[in-house]
N, C-alpha and C positions, 0 to 999 in steps of 0.2 A: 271808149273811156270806161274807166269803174264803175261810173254810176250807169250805164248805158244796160253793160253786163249784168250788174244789178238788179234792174229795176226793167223788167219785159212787159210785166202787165198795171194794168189800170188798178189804181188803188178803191177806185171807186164802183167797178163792174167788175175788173179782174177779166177780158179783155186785153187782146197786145196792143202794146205801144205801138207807135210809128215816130221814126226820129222826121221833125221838122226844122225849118228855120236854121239850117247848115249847120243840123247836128245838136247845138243846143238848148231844145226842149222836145218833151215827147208828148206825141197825142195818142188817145186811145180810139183806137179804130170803132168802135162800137158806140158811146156816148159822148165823145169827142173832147171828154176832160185832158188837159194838158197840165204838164209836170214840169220842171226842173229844177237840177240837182241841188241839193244845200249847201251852202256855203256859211261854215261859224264863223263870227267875226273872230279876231286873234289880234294884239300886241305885240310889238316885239319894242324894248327901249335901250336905247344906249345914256347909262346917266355916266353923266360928266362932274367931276368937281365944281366947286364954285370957282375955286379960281382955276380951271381947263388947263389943268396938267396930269389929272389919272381920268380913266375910266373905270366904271367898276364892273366886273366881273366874274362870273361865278360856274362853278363844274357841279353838274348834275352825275349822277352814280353811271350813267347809260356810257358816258366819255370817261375816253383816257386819261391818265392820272397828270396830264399837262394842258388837257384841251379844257376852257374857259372860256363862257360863250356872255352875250350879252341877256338879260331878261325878259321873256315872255309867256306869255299867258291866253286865256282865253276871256272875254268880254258877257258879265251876264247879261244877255240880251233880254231887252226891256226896263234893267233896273242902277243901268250904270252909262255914260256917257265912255268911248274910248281912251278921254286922260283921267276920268275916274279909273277905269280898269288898269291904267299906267301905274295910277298912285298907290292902288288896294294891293295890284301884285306885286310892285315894289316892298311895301309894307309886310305882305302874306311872307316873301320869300326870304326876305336879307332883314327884315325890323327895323329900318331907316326910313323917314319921313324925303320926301322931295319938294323940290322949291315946286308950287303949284303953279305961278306963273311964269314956270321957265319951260314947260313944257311946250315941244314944237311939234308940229307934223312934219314929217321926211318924205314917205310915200308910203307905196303898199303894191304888192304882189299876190299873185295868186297861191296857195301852199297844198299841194297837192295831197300831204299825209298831216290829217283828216280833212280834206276837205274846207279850208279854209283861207279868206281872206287876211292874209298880215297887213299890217295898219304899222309903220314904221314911227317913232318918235324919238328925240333927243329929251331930256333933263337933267336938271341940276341937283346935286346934294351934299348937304355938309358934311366931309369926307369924316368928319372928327366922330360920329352918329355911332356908337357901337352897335355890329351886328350881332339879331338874331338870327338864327337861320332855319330855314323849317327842313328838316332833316327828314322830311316824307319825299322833297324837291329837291334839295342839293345838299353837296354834300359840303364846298367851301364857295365860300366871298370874298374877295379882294379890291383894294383900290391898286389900278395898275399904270405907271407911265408910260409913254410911249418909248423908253429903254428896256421896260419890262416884258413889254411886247417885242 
């Protein structure tokens, strides 16, 4: 793996690693400190209208001028709960508020570029909310039907 490649010696001696436990964690051969790889928590939300006939979605500058993805982000670890980090990057990206009690867990996945656990959720938002958009992260926002799609 990446991190594997990465990361040979002991952080703590400087010392090689040895891969244990079927690959994922390494110990250090010399003072026996053990490692493994980071994982950031990450978001991703699919908001729904209130009355569940668009989704919203939005194109970042990186996508083609038709591909429109749902929103995610990254989780400040230690200072936010994962439907805080739903609400804040909703807020950060597109400047609509979301219903805080319609947020759900879906699942989650591993995300291999960076390194990161996705944390799946649905919510709710009053489609009427004019956006802002933070034009560092995307470049359009839409509410979309499933005809649009």
């Amino acid at each position: 793996s990446n991190w594997q490649r990465k990361n040979k010696y002991c952080t703590n001696c400087g010392s090689p690693l040895d891969l244990i436990h079927g690959s994922t964690c390494q110990q250090c051969s010399a003072c026996q400190t053990m490692s493994w790889p980071r994982q950031d928590p990450s978001m991703i939300v699919s908001i729904i209208s209130r009355c569940g006939s668009k989704i919203l979605l939005a194109r970042s500058p990186r996508h083609p001028p038709k591909m429109h993805t749902v929103l995610a982000g990254f989780v400040e670890v230690g200072n936010e709960t994962f439907e805080s980090a739903v609400a804040r990057e909703t807020f950060e990206e597109v400047g609509i508020r979301i219903d805080l009690d319609s947020i759900k867990y879906i699942g989650s996945q591993p995300w291999p570029f960076p390194q990161s656990c996705m944390i799946a959720f649905t919510a709710k938002a009053d489609e009427t909310q004019p956006f802002t958009i933070d034009t560092n992260e995307l470049i359009d926002a839409k509410w979309f039907s499933r005809e649009d799609v």
